[in-house]
DSSP file (Angstrom, degrees, kcal/mol; ACC not computed):
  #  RESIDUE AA STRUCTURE BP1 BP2  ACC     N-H-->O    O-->H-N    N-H-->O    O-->H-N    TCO  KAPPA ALPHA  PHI   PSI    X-CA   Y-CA   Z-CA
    1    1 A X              0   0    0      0, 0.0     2,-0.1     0, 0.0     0, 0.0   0.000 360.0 360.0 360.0 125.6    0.0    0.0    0.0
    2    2 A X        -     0   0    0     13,-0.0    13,-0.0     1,-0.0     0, 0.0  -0.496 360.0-128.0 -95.7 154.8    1.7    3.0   -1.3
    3    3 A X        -     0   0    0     -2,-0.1     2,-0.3     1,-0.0    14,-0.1  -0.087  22.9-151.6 -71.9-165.6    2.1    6.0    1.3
    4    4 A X        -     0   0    0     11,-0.2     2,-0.3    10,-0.1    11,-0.2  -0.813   6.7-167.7-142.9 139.9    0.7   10.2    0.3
    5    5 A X  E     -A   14   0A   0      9,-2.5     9,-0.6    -2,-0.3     2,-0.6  -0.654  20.8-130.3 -85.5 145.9    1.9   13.0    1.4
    6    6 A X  E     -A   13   0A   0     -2,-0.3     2,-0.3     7,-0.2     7,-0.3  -0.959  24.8-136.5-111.2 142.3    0.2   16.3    1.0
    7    7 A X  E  >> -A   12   0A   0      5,-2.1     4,-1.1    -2,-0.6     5,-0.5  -0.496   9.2-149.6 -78.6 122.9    2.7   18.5   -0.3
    8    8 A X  T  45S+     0   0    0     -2,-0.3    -1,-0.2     2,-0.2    -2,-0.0   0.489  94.7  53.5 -80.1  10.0    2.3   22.1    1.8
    9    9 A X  T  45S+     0   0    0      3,-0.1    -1,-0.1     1,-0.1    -2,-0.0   0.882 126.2  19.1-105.4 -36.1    3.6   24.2   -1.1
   10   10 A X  T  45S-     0   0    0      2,-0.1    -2,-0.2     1,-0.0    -1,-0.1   0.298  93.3-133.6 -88.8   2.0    1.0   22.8   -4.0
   11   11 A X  T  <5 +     0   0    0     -4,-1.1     2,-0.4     1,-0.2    -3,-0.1   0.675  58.6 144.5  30.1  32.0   -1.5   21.4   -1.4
   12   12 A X  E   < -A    7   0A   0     -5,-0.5    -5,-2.1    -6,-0.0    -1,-0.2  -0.864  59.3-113.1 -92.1 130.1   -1.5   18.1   -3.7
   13   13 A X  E     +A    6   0A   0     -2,-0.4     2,-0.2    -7,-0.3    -7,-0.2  -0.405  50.5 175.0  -7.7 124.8   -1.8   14.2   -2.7
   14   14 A X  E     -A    5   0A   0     -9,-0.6    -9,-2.5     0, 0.0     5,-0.2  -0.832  41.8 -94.4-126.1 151.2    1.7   12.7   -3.7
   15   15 A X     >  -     0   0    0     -2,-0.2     4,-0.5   -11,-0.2   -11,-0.2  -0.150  34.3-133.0 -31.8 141.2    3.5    9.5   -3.3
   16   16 A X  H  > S+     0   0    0      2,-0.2     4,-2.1     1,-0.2    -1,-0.1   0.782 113.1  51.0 -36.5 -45.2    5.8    9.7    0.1
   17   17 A X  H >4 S+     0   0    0      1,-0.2     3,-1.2     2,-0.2     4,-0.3   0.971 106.0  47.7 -67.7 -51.7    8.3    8.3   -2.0
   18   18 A X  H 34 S+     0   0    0      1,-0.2    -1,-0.2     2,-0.2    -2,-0.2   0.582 113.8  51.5 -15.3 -45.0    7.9   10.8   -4.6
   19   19 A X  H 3< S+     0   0    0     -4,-0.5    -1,-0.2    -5,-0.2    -2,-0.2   0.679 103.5  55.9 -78.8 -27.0    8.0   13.6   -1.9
   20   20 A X  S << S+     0   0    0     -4,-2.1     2,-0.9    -3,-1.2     3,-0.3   0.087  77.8 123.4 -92.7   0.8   11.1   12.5   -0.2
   21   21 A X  S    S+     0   0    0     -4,-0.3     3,-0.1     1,-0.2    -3,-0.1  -0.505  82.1   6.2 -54.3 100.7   12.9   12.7   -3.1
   22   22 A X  S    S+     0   0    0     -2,-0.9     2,-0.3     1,-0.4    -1,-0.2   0.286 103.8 120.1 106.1 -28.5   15.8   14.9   -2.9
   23   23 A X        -     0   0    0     -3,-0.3    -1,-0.4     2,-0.0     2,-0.3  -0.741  62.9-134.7 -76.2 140.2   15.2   15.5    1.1
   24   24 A X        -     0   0    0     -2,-0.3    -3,-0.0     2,-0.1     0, 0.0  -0.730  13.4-152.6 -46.1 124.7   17.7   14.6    3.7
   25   25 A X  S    S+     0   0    0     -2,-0.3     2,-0.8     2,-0.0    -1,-0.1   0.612  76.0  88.2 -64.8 -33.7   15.4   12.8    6.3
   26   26 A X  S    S-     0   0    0     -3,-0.0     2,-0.2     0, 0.0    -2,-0.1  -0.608  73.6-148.5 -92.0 135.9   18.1   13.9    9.0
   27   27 A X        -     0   0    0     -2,-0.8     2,-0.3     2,-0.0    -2,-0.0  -0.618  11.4-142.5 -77.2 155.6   17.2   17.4   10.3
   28   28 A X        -     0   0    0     -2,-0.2     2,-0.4     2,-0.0     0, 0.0  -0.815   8.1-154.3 -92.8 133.5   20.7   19.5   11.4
   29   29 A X        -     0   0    0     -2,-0.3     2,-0.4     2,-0.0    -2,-0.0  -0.986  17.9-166.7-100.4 134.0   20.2   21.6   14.4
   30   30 A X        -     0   0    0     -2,-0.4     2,-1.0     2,-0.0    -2,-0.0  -0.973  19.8-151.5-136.2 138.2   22.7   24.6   14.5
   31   31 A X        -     0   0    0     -2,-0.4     2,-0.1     1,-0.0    -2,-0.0  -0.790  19.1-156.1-118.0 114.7   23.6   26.7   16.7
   32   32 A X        -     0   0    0     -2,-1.0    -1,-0.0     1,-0.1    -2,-0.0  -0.191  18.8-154.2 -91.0 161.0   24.6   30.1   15.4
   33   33 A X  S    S+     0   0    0     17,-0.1    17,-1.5    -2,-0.1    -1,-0.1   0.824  74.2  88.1 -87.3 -72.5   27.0   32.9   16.9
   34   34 A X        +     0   0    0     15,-0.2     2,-0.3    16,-0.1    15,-0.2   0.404  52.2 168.0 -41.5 167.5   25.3   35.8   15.0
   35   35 A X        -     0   0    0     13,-0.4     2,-0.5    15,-0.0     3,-0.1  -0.935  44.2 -77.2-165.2-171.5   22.4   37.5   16.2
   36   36 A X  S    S-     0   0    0     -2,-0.3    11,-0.0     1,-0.2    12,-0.0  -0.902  72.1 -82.2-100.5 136.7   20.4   40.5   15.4
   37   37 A X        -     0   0    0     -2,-0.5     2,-0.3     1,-0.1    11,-0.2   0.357  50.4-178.1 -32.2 145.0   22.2   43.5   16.6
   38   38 A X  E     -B   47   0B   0      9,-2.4     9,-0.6    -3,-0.1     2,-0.6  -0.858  21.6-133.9-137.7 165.8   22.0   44.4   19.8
   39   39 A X  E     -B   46   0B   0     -2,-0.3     7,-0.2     7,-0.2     2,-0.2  -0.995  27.3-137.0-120.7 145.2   23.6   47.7   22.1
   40   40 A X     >  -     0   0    0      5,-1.7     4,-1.4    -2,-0.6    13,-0.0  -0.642   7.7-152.5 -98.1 148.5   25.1   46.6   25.3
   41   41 A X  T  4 S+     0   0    0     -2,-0.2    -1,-0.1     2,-0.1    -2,-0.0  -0.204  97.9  65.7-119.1  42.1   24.3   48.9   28.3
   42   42 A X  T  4 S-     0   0    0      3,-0.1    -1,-0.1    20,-0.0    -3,-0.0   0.485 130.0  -0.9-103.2 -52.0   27.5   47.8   29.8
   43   43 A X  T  4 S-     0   0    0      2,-0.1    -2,-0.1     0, 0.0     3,-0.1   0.774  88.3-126.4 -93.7 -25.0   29.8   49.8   26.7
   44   44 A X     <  +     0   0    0     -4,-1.4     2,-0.2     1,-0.3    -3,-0.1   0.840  68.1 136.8  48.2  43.2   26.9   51.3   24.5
   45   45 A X        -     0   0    0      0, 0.0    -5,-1.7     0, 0.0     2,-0.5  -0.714  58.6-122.4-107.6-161.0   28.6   49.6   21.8
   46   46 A X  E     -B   39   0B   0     -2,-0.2     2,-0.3    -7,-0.2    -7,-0.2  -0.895  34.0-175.6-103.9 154.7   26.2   47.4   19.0
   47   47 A X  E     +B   38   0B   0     -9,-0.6    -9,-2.4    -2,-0.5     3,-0.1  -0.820  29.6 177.3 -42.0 143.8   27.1   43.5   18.7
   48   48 A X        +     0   0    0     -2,-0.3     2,-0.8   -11,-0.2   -13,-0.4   0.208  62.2  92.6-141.8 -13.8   25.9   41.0   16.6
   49   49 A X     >  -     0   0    0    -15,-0.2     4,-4.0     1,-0.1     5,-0.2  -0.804  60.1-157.2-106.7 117.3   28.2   38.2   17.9
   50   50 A X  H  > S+     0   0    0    -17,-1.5     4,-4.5    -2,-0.8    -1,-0.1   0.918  99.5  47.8 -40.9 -53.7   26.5   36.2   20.8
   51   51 A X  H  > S+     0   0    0      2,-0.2     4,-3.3     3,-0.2     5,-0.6   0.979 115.6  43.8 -52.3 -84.6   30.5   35.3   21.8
   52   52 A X  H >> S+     0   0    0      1,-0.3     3,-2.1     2,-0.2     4,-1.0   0.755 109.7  54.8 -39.2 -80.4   31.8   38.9   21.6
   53   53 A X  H >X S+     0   0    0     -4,-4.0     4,-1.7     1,-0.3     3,-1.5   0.766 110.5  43.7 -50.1 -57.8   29.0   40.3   23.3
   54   54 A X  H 3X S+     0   0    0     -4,-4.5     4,-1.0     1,-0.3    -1,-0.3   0.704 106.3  57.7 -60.1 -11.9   29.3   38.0   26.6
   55   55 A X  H << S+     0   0    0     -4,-3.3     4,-0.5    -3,-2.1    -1,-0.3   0.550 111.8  51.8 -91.4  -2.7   33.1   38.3   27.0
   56   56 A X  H X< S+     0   0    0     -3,-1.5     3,-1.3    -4,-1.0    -2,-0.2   0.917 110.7  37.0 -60.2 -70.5   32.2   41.8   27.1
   57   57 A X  H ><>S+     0   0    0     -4,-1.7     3,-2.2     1,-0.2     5,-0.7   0.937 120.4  53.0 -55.5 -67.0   29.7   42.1   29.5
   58   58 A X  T 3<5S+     0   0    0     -4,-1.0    -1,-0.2     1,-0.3     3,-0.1   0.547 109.2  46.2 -43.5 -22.9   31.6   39.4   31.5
   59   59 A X  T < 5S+     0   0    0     -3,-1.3    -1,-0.3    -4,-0.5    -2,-0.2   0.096 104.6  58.9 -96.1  17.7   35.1   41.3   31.5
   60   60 A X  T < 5S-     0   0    0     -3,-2.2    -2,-0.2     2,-0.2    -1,-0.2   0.333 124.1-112.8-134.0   6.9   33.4   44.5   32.5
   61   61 A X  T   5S+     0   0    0      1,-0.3    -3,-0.2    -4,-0.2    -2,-0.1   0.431  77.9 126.0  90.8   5.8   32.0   42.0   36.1
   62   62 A X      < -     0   0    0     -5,-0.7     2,-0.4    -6,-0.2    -1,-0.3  -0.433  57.2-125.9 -88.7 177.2   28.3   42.2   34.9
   63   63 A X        -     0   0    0     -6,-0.1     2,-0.4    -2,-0.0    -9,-0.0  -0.924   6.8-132.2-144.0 151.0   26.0   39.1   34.3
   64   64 A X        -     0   0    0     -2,-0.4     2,-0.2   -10,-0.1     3,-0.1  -0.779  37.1-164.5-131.7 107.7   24.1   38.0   31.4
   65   65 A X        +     0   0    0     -2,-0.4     0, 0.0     1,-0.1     0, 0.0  -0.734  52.8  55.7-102.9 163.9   20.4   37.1   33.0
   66   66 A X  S    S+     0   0    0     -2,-0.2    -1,-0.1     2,-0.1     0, 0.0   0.164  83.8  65.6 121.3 -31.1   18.0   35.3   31.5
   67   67 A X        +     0   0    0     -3,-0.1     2,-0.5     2,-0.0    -2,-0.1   0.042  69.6 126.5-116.5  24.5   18.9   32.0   30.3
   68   68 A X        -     0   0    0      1,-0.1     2,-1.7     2,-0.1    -2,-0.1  -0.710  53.1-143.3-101.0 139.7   19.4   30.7   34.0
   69   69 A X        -     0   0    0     -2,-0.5     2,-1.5     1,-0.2    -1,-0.1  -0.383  16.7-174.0 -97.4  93.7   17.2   27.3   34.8
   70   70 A X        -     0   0    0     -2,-1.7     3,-0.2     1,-0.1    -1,-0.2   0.094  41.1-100.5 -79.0  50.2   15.9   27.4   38.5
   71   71 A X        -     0   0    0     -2,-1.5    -1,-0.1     1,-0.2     0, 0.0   0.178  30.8 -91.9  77.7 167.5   14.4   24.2   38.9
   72   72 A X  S    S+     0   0    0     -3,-0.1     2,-0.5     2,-0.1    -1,-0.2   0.206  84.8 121.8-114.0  12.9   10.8   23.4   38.7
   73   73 A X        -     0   0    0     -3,-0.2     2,-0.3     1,-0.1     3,-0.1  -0.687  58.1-139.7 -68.7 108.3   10.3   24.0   43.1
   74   74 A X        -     0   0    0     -2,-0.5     3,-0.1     1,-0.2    -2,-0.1  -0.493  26.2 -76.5 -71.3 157.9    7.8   26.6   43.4
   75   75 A X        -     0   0    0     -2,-0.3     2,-0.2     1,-0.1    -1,-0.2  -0.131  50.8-115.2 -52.3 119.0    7.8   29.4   45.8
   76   76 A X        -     0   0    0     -3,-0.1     2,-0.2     1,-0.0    -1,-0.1  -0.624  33.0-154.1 -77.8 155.0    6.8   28.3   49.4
   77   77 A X        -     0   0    0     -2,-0.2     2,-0.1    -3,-0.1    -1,-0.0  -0.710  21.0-100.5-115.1 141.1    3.7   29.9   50.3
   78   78 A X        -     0   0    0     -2,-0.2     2,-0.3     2,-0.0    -1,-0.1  -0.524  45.9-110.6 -57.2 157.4    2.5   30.7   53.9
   79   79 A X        -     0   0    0     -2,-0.1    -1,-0.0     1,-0.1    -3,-0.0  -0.760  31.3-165.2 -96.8 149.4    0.2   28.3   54.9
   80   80 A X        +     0   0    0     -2,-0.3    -1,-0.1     2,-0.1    -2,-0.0   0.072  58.2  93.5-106.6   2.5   -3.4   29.4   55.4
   81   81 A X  S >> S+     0   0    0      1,-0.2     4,-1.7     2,-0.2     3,-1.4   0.800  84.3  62.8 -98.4 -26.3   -5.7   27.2   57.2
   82   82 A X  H 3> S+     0   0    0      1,-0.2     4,-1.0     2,-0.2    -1,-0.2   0.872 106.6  46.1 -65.4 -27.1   -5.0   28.9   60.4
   83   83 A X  H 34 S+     0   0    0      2,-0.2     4,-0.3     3,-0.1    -1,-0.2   0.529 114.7  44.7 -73.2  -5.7   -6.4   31.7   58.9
   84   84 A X  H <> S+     0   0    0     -3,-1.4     4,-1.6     2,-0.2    -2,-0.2   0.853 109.2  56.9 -87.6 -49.7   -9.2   30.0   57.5
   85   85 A X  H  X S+     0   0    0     -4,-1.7     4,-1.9     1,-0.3    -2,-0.2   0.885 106.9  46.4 -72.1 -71.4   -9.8   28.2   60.5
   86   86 A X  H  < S+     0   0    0     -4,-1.0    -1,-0.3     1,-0.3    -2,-0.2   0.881 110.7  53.2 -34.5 -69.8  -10.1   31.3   62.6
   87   87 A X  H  4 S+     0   0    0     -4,-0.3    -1,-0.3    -3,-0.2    -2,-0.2   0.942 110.9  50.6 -44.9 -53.1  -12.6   33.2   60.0
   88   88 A X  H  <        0   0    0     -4,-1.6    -2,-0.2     1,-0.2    -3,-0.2   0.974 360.0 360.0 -75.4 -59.9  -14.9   30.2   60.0
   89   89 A X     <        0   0    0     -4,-1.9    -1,-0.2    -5,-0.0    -3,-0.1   0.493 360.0 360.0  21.9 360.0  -15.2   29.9   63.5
């Protein structure tokens, strides 16, 4: 039983095979340097290189927020049932 695809740029039914013709099945992930310019408020100069721009900030003792992963532990909360408790009364 032959597969179809529908092709998103002609919106047509074609064969899988037919459709994967010419594709690399394996996707590349890449992870680029560049970036869209940016002005640093450590130098006020503009950067477009990810690298350059954090050995900046970092040689000038500042810290780059923003990408840091705190864990999935929410915020402890006071507890409340003594305060409920008290109101229902």
């Amino acid at each position: 039983m032959a597969r179809w695809i529908v092709d998103r740029t002609t919106g047509q039914l074609v064969p899988a095979e037919e459709y994967y013709a010419g594709k690399s099945k394996a996707r590349l992930h890449v992870i680029s340097d560049t970036m869209d310019p940016v002005r640093s408020m450590a130098d006020g100069k503009t950067y477009d290189s990810k690298s350059r721009y954090r050995a900046e900030v970092r040689a000038r003792g500042f810290i780059e927020v923003g990408n840091e992963w705190t864990g999935n532990k929410r915020p402890e909360m006071p507890s409340v049932a003594g305060d409920l408790a008290r109101h229902f009364e």
